[in-house]
C-alpha positions as CSV (number, residue, x, y, z in Angstrom):
1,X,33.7,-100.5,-68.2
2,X,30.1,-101.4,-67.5
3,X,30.8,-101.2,-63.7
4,X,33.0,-97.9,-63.7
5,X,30.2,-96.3,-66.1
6,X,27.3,-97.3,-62.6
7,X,29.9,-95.9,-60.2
8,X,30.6,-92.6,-62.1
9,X,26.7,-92.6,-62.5
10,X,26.1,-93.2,-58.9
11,X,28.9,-90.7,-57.6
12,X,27.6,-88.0,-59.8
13,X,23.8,-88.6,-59.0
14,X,24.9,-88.1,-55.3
15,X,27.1,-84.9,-56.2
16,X,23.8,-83.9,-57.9
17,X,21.5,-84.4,-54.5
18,X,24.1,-83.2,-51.9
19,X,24.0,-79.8,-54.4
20,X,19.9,-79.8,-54.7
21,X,19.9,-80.2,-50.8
22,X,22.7,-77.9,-50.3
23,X,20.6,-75.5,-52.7
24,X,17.1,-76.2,-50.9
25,X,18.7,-75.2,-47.7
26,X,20.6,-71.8,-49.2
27,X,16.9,-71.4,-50.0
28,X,15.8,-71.3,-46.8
29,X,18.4,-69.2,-45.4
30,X,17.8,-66.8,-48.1
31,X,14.0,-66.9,-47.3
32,X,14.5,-66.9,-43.4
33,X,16.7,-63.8,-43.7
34,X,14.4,-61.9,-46.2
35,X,11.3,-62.6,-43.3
36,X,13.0,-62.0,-41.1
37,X,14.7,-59.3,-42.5
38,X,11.0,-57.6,-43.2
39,X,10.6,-58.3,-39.4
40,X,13.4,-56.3,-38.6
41,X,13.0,-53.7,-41.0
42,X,9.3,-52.9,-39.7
43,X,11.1,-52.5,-36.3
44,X,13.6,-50.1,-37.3
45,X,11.1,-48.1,-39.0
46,X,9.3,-47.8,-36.3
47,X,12.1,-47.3,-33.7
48,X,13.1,-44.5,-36.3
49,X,9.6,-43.0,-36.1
50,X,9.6,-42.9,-32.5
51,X,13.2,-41.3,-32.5
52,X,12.0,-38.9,-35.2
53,X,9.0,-37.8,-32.8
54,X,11.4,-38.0,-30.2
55,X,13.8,-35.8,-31.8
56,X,11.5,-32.9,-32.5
57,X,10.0,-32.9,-29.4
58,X,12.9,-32.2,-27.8
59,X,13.8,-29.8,-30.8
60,X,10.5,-27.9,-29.6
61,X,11.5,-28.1,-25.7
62,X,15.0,-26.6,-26.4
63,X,13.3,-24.0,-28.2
64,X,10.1,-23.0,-25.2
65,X,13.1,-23.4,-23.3
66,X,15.4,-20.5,-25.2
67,X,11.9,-18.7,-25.8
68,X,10.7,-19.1,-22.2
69,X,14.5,-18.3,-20.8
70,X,14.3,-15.0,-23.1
71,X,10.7,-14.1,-21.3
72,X,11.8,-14.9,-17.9
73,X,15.3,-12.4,-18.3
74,X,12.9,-10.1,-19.8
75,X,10.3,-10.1,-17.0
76,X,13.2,-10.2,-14.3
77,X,14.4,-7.0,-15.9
78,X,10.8,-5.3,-15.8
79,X,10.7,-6.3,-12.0
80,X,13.8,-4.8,-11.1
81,X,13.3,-1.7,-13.3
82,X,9.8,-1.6,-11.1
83,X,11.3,-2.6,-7.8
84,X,13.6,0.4,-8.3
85,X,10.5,2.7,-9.5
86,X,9.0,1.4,-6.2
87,X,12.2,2.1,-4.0
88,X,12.2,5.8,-5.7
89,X,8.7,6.0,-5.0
90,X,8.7,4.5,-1.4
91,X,11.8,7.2,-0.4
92,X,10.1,10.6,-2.3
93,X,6.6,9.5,0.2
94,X,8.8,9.3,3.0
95,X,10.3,12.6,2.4
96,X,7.0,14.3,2.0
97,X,5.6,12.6,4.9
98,X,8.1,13.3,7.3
99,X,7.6,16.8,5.9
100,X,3.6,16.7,6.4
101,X,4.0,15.4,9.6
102,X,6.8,18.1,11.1
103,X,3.6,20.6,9.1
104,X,1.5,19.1,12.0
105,X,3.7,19.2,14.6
106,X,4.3,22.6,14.0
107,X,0.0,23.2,13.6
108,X,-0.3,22.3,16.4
109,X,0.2,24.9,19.0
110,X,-2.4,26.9,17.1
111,X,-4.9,24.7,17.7
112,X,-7.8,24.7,20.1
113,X,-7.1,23.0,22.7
114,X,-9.1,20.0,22.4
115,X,-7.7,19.3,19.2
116,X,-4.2,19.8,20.7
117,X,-5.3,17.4,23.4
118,X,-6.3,14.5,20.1
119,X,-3.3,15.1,17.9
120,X,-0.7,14.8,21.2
121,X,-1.7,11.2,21.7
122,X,-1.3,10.7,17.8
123,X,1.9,12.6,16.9
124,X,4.3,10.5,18.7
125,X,2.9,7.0,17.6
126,X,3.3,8.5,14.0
127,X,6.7,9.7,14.3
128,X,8.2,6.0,15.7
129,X,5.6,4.5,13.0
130,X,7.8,3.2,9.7
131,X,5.8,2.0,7.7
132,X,4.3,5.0,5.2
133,X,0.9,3.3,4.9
134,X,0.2,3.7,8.4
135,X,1.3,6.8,8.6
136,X,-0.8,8.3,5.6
137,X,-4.0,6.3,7.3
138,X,-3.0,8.0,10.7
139,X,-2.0,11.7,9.1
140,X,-5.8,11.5,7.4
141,X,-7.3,10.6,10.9
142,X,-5.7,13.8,12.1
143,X,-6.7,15.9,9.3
144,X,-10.4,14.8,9.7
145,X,-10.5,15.6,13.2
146,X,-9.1,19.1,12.5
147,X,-11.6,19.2,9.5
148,X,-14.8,18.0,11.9
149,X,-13.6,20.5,14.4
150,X,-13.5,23.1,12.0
151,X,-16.9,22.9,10.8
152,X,-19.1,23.2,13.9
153,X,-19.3,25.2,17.2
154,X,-18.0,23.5,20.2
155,X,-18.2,23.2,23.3
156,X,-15.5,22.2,25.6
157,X,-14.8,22.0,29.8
158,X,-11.5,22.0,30.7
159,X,-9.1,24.0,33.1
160,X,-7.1,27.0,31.6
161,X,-4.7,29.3,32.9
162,X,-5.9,32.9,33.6
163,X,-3.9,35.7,35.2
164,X,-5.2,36.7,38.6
165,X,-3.9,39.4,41.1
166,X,-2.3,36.7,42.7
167,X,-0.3,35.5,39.8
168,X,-1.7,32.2,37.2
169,X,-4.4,30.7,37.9
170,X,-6.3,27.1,36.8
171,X,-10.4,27.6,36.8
172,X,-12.0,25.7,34.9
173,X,-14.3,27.1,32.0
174,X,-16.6,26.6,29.2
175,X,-15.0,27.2,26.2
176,X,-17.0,27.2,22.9
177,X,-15.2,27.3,19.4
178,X,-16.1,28.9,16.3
179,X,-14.3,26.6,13.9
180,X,-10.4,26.2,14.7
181,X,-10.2,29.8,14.8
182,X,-11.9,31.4,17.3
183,X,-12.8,31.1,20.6
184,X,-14.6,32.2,23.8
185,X,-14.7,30.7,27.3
186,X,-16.4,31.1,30.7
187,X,-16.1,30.5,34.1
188,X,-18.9,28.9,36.3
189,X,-19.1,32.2,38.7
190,X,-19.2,34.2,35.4
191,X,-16.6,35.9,37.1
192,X,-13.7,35.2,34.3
193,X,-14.6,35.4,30.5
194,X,-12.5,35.9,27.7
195,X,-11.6,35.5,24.0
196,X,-9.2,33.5,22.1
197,X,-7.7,33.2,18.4
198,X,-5.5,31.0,16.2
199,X,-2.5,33.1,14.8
200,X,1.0,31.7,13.6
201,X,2.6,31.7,17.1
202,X,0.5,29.4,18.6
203,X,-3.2,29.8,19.9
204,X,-3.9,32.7,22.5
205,X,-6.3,33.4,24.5
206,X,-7.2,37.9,25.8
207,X,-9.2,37.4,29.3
208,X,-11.5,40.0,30.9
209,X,-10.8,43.8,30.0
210,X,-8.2,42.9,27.6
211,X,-10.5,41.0,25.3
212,X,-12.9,44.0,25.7
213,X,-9.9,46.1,24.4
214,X,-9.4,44.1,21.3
215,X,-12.6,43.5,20.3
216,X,-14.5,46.2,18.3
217,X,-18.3,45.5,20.2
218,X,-18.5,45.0,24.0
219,X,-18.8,41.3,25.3
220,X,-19.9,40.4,28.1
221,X,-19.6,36.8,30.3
222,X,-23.7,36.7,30.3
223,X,-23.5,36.1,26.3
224,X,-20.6,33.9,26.7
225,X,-22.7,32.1,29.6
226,X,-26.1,31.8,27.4
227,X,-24.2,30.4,24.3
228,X,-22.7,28.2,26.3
229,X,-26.3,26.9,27.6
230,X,-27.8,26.8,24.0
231,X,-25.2,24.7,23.3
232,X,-26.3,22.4,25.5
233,X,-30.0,22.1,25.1
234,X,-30.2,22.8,21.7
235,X,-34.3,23.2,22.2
236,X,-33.4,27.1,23.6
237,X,-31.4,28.2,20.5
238,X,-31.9,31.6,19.6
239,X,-30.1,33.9,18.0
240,X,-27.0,35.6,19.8
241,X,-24.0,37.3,18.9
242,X,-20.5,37.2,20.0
243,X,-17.7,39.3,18.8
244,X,-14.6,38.4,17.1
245,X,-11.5,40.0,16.2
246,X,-9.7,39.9,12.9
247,X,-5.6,40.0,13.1
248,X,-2.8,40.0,10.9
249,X,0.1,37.8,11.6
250,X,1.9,40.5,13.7
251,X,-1.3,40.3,16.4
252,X,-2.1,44.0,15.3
253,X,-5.6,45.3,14.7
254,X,-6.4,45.2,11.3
């Protein structure tokens, strides 16, 4: 009995300190898990921060992206709707340009001659000119030399074409013009003079006795001549008069 009694003893004192041990390292686990449980936990939280962040910054790009998408259609449709203002625009000015500019071509004749001469070098290049810009820049040009014309006297040397008793004739003469309106010339000899006017037909010029016919006071080519001069050297001015004539659109006396 004695010895079974140490036995049982001894087996169950082992039993006890295979259980402590078996215990002491549950323990362990238990605590190794916990730690490094804690570990893990602190990562996840963080990893879930960062996806949180994540998340609504991407929630805010999808959003400036519907918001910016909505602005863009928007301001696409404003520049078409003012691409097409434009186009309207840019067709109307071409009408009224090419209008304005069959005005000039039609002004023309009734010019004085030296402006003739300055708008035939610059009509053609503005009827094969497209673009409308140019066009209004080179339309002005023309209307300012018309305009300059228009408010002095000039004086001009070129040949015209006078009857003779031998038929038409080329002499060149002075011609001095009272605006774009009216006119006078000259010949060197003094031997042909006349008078000439803008009317809607075209500018025309009365030479010799049949200016003297259509103008009320007599002229003679020593006024013409002596304008003409003063003209010239400015210095000699004096007062002189030439006559004019006032027409209606039917070249009658008024």
């Amino acid at each position: 009995m004695t010895a079974m009694s140490s036995y049982s003893f001894a087996y169950e004192k082992s039993d006890t300190q295979e259980v402590l041990q078996q215990w002491l390292n549950l323990e362990q686990q238990i605590g190794s898990i916990q730690s490094n449980w804690k570990i893990r936990k602190v990562t996840l939280e963080q990893q879930l921060s960062l996806l949180n962040k994540e998340q609504e910054a991407l929630e805010k790009l999808i959003e400036f992206s519907k918001n910016n998408s909505t602005k863009v259609s928007e301001r696409r449709i404003e520049l078409v709707e003012e691409q097409t203002k434009l186009e309207q625009h840019q067709a109307k000015s071409t009408i009224n340009i090419q209008a304005i500019i069959s005005h000039l071509n039609r002004t023309k004749p009734t010019l004085p001659a030296p402006v003739q001469t300055l708008w035939a070098a610059e009509l053609p290049t503005l009827e094969a000119n497209k673009d409308n810009s140019n066009r209004l820049e080179s339309i002005t040009k023309l209307l300012k030399q018309a305009d300059d014309f228009n408010n002095r006297v000039a004086l001009h040397t070129g040949l015209l074409n006078i009857p003779t008793s031998g038929g038409t004739q080329q002499i060149l003469v002075d011609q001095i013009y009272l605006g774009l309106s009216h006119g006078w010339y000259i010949s060197a000899d003094k031997q042909f003079y006349g008078y000439g006017q803008s009317n809607k037909n075209g500018w025309r010029w009365w030479h010799n006795n049949e200016a003297q016919e259509l103008l009320t006071s007599p002229i003679s080519a020593d006024q013409i001549a002596q304008v003409a001069t003063i003209i010239r050297t400015p210095t000699q001015a004096k007062y002189v008069q030439l006559p004019l004539a006032l027409l209606n659109n039917d070249q009658g006396s008024l």
